[in-house]
C-alpha positions in Angstrom: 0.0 0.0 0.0 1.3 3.3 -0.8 1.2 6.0 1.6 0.8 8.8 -1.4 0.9 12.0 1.3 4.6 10.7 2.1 5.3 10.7 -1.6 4.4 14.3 -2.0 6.0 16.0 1.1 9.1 14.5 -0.6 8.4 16.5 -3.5 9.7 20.1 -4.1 5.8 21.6 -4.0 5.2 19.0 -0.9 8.1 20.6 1.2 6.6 24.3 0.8 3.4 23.2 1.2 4.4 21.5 4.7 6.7 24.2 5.5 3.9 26.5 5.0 1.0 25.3 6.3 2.6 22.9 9.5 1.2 20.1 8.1 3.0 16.4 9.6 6.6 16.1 7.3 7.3 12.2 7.4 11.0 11.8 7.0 12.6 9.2 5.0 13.7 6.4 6.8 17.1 4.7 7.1 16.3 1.0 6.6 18.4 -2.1 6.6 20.9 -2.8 3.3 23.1 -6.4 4.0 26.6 -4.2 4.1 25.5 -1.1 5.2 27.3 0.4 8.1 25.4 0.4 11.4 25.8 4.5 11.4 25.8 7.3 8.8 28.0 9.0 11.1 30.4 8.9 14.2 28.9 8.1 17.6 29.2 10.6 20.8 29.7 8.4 23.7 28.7 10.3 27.3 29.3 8.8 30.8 27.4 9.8 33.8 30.1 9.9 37.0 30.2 6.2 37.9 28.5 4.4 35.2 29.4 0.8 34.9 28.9 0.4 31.1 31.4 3.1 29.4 33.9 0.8 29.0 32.2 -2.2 27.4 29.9 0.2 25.1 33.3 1.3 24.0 34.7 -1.9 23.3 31.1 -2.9 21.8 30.6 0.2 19.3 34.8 -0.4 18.0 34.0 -3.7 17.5 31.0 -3.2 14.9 33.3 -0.6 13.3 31.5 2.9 14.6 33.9 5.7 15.1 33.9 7.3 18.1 34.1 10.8 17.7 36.1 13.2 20.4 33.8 14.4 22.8 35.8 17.6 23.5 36.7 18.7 20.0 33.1 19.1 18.8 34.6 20.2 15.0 34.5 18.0 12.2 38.8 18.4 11.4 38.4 17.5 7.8 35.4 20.1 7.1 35.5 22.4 9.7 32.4 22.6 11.0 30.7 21.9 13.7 30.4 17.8 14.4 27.3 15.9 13.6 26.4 12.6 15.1 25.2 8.9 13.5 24.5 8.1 17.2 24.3 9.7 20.7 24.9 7.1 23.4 24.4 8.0 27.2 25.8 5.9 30.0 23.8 6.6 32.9 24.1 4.0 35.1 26.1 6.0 37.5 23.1 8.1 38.0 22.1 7.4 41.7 19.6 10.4 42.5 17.5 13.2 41.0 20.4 15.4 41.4 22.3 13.3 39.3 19.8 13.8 36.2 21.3 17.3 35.4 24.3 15.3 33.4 21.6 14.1 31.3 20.6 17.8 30.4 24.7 18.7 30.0 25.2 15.4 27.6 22.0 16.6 25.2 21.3 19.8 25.5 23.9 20.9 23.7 24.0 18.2 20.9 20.2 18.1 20.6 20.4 19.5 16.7 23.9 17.7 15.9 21.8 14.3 15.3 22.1 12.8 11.7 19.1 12.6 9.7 17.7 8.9 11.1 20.1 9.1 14.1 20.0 7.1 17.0 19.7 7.7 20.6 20.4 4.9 23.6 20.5 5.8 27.2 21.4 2.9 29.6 20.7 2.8 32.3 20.2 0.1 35.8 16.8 -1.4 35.7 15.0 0.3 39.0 14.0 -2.9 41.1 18.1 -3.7 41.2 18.7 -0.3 42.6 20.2 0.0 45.7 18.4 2.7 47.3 14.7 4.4 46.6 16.3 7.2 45.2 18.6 5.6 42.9 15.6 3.6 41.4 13.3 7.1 41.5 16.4 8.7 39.3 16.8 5.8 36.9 13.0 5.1 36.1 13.1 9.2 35.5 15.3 8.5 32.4 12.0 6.6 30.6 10.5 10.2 30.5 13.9 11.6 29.2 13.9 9.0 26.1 10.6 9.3 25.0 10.4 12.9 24.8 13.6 13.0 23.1 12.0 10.6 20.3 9.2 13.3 19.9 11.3 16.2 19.9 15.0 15.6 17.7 12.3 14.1 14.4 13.8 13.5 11.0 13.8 10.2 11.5 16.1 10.2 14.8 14.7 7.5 17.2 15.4 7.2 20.6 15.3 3.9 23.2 15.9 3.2 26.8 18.4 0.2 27.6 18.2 -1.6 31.2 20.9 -3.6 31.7 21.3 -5.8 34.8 23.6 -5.5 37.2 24.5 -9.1 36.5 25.8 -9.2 33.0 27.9 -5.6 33.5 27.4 -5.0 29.5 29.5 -8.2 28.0 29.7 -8.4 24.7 27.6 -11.5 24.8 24.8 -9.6 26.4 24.3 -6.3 25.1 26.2 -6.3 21.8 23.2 -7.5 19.7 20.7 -5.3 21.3 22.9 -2.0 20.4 23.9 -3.2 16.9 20.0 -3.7 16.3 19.4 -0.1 18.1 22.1 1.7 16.0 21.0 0.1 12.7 18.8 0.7 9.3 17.0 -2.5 11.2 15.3 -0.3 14.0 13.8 2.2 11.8 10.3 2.2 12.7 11.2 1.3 16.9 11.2 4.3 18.9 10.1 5.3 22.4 11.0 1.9 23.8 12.1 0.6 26.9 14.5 -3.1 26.5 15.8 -4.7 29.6 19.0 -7.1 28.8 19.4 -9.5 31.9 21.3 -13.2 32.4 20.9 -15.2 29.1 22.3 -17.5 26.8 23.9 -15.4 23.9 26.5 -16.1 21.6 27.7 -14.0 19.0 27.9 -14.9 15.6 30.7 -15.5 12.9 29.2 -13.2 10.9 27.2 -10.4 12.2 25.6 -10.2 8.6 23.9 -13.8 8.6 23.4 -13.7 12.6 20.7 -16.9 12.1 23.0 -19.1 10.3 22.2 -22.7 11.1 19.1 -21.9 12.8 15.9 -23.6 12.1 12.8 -21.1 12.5 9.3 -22.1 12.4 7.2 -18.5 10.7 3.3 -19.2 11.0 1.2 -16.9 9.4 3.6 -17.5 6.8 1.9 -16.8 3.0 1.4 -12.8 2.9 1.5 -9.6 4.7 4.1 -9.4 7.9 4.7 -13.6 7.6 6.2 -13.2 4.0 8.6 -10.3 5.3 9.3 -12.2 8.0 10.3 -15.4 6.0 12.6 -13.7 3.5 14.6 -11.4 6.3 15.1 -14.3 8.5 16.1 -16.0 5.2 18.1 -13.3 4.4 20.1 -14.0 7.4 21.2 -17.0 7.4 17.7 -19.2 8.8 16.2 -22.2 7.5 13.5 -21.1 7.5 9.9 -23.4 8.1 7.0 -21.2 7.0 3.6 -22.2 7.9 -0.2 -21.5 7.0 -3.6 -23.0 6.9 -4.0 -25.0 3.7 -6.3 -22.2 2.0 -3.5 -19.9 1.2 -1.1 -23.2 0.3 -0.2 -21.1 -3.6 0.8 -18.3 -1.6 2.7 -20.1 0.9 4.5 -22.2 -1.5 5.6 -18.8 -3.2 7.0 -17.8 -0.5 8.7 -20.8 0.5 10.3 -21.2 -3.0 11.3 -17.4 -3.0 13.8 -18.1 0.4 14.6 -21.6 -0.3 12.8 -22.4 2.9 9.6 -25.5 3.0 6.0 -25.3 3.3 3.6 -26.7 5.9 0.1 -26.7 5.3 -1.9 -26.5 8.6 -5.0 -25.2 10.4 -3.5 -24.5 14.0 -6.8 -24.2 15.5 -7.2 -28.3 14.6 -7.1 -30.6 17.7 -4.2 -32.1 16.6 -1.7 -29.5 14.8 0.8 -29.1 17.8 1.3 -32.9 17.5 1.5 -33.0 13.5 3.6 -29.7 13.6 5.8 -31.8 16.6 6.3 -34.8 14.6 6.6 -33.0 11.2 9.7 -30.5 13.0 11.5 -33.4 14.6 11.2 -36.1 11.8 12.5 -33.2 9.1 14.8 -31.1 11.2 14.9 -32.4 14.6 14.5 -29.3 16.5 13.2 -25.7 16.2 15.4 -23.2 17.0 13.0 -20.4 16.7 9.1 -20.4 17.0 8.0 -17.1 15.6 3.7 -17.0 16.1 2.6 -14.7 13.8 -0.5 -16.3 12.6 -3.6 -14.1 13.6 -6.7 -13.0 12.8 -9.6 -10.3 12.9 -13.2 -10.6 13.3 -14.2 -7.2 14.3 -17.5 -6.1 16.4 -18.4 -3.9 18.9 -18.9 -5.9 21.5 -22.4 -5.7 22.2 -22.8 -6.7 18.2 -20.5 -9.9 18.3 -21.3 -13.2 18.0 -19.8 -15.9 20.0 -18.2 -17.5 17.0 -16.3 -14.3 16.5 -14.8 -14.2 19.6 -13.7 -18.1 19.9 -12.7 -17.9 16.4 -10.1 -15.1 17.1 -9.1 -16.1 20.8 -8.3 -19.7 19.4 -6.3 -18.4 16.4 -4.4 -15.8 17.9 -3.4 -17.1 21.6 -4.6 -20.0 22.7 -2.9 -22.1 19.2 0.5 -20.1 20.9 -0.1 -22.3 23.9 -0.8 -25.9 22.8 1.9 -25.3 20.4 4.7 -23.9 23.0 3.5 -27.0 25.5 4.3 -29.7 22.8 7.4 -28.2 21.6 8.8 -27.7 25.1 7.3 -30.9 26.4 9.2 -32.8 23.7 12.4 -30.9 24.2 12.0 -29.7 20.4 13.3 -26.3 21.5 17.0 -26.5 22.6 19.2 -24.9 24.9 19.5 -21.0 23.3 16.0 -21.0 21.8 13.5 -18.4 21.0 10.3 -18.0 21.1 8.8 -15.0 19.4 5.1 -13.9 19.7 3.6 -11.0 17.6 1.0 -8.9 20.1 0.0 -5.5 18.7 -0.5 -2.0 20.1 -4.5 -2.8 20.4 -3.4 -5.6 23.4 -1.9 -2.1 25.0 -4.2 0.5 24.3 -7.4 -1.2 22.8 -9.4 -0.3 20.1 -12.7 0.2 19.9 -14.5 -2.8 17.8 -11.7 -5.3 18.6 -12.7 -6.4 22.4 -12.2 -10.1 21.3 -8.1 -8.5 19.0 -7.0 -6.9 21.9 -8.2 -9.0 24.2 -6.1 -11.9 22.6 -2.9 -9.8 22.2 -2.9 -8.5 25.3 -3.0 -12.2 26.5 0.0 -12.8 23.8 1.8 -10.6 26.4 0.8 -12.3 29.2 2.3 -15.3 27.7 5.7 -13.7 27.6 5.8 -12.2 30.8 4.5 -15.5 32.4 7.1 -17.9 30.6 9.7 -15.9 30.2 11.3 -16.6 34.1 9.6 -20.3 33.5 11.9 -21.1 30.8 15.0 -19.3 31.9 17.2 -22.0 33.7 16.3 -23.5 30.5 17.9 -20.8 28.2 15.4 -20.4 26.1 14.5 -16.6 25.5 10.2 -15.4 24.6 9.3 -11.7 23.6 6.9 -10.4 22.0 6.7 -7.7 19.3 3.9 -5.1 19.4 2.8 -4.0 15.9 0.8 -0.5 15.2 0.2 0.8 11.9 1.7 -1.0 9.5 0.9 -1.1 5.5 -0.9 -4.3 5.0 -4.1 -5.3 2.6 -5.3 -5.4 6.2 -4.7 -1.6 7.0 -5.9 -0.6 3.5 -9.4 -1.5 4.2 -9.5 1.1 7.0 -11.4 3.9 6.2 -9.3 7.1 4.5 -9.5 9.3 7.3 -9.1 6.7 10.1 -5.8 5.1 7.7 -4.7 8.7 7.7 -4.9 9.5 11.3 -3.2 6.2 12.1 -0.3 6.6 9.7 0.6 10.8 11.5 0.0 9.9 14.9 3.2 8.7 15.9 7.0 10.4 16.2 7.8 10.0 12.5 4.4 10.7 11.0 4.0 7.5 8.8 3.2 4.0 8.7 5.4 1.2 9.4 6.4 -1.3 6.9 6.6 -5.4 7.4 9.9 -5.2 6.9 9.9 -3.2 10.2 8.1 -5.8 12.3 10.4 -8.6 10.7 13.8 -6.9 11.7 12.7 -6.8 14.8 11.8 -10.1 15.7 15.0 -11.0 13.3 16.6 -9.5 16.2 15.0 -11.0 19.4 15.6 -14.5 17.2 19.5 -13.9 17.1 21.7 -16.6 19.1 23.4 -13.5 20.2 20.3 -12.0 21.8 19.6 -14.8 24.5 19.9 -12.2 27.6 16.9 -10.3 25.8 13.9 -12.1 27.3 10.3 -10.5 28.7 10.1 -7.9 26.4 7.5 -6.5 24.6 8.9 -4.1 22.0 6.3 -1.9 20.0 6.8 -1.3 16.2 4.5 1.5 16.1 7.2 4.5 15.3 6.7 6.0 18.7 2.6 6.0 18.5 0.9 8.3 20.9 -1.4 5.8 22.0 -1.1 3.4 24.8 1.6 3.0 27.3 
């Protein structure tokens, strides 16, 4: 679907026009290219007195080949001019009380127009219930208000996220490296506003940060069209063999799909009494594990709720949460998930904020985050990591039906004034899949660009 306002305010007349009138300017977006650098520019690195991560962020941003620029000099040498920024990254896990928050205001205020056009912005920061006194934790949970105002106010595509790291981990490579390349790069375009805690996981780094799913066999349901199909060919894409399934209607599409990536098809109605068994024995007679279970099948039946059948609502619970759970219990129950596996649920901002005419949709993703939060400390002794990602507006045939004005206002009512693409929603979860992102677990990370609804 194209978003044909974005198009224009691209255009010579469409700038003037904005400029003029203050109508919402969507930026262009710096996505994902295989060999693109993670920045456009150097990175400004800023302790707080104290702070515990400096050191490894260092290491972390050197390794992936950002350049650190000086944070005295402020001067580009070679041009002369003032410096401007790929990233600015903000230590603040030294921060111990609300007097402490004024180095925030030192570290940005003076930088806040040196961002890059789709820069990034990552505070870090200790996650408040391992704080060692109230006001360490009051000061620390302040620095959620700090990044999500930031995200609304830098805009041409800059994005801005909140990192909790645990005390624990001490920002090893192993830990937070895959969480900051995925921050810092084309792949987090459309993630803003967020808050990711990185506690004790299993992670390993890859050989190749390019192909960070090589060897790794990932189940995609949902699989034919829409966010499944950009989800089987970026997983593809790096390095997954990929297992995409759907129900046996959309079995063309599917195998299109499946023959595009070089991945196989399965044919199945979750909702069956026994697809978790068939989908068992298929996985371990073909592959003999699942490395990855990404549930992205779902569906809508919408009603106000006064107006809706009971069909609709079983229909739509089934599909969209309680298939998640008879599947998960088989897989785990037969050990078909291995040490270092994932499991990936997609939610969506209506399970956060509701939406009026989807009582039975967001009741069901809001239960899709129940289900992470619930197994996530169930299944760590086991290493296996479960987040969810939280969709808003994203172009699908899906959104296209909506109305014009309601498609409109859910495209400009977020930081960067547009729509998501699939290809947003699938580099996420890409990322929460990655071997190197085991210490990533209970999140739910919204794909919405920073939408002003919900939490």
């Amino acid at each position: 679907m194209t978003d044909r306002y974005a198009s224009f305010v691209q255009s010579a007349a469409g700038r003037a026009l904005v400029k003029r009138l203050g109508l919402p300017d969507p930026p262009r977006l710096r996505r994902h290219h295989p060999g693109d650098p993670l920045l456009p520019g150097p990175a400004l690195l800023g302790p707080a007195t104290g702070g515990r991560l400096t050191e490894p962020i260092s290491r972390i941003l050197t390794n992936a080949g950002v350049e650190l620029a000086d944070p005295v000099a402020g001067i580009d040498a070679a041009a002369g001019t003032p410096q401007r920024y790929g990233a600015l990254l903000f230590d603040a896990t030294g921060i111990t009380d609300s007097t402490g928050l004024r180095q925030l205001y030192d570290f940005f205020h003076p930088q806040a127009r040196a961002v890059l056009p789709s820069g990034r912005v990552i505070v870090l920061g200790t996650p408040p219930p391992e704080c060692g006194s109230p006001r360490e934790a009051t000061a620390q949970r302040a620095l959620e208000g700090l990044v999500r105002s930031i995200g609304k106010e830098f805009g041409r595509g800059t994005t801005a996220q909140l990192v909790y790291v645990t005390r624990a981990e001490n920002g090893t490579r192993t830990s937070l490296e895959s969480t900051l390349r995925f921050l810092l790069s084309g792949r987090s375009a459309y993630v803003s506003g967020q808050v990711i805690r990185v506690g004790a996981g299993t992670a390993s780094a890859p050989a190749d940060w390019n192909r960070p799913l090589d060897g790794q066999v990932v189940l995609v349901t949902g699989a034919a069209r829409g966010i499944g199909a950009a989800l089987a060919k970026v997983l593809a894409r790096d390095g997954a063999q990929v297992v995409a399934l759907d129900i046996p209607a959309a079995g063309d599409a599917l195998a299109a799909v499946a023959n595009d990536i070089g991945g196989t098809a399965v044919q199945l109605d979750l909702t069956a009494p026994d697809a978790p068994t068939r989908l068992a024995d298929h996985l371990a007679g073909r592959h003999g594990r699942v490395d990855v279970v990404v549930h992205n099948a779902g569906i809508t039946r919408d009603k106000t709720l006064g107006r809706m059948d009971a069909d609709r609502w079983d229909q739509v619970i089934d599909v969209n949460l309680s298939s998640q759970e008879r599947i998960n219990d088989v897989l785990l129950e037969r050990e078909l998930i291995p040490t270092g596996g994932r499991i990936v649920s997609v939610s969506s901002i209506a399970g956060i904020a509701g939406n009026r005419g989807q009582t039975n949709y967001a009741t069901s993703k809001a239960g899709v985050i129940g289900l992470v939060e619930s197994l996530a400390p169930a299944l760590r002794e086991r290493g296996i990591s479960v987040n969810a990602v939280a969709p808003g507006f994203i172009e699908t045939r899906l959104t296209a039906r909506i109305p014009l004005v309601v498609r409109e206002a859910g495209r400009r009512m977020n930081s960067l004034a547009q729509g998501g693409l699939p290809v947003d929603v699938a580099e996420t979860i890409g990322w929460l899949a990655w071997p190197a992102s085991g210490a990533v677990s209970g999140n739910v990370v919204r794909v919405c660009g920073q939408s002003l609804l919900g939490a």
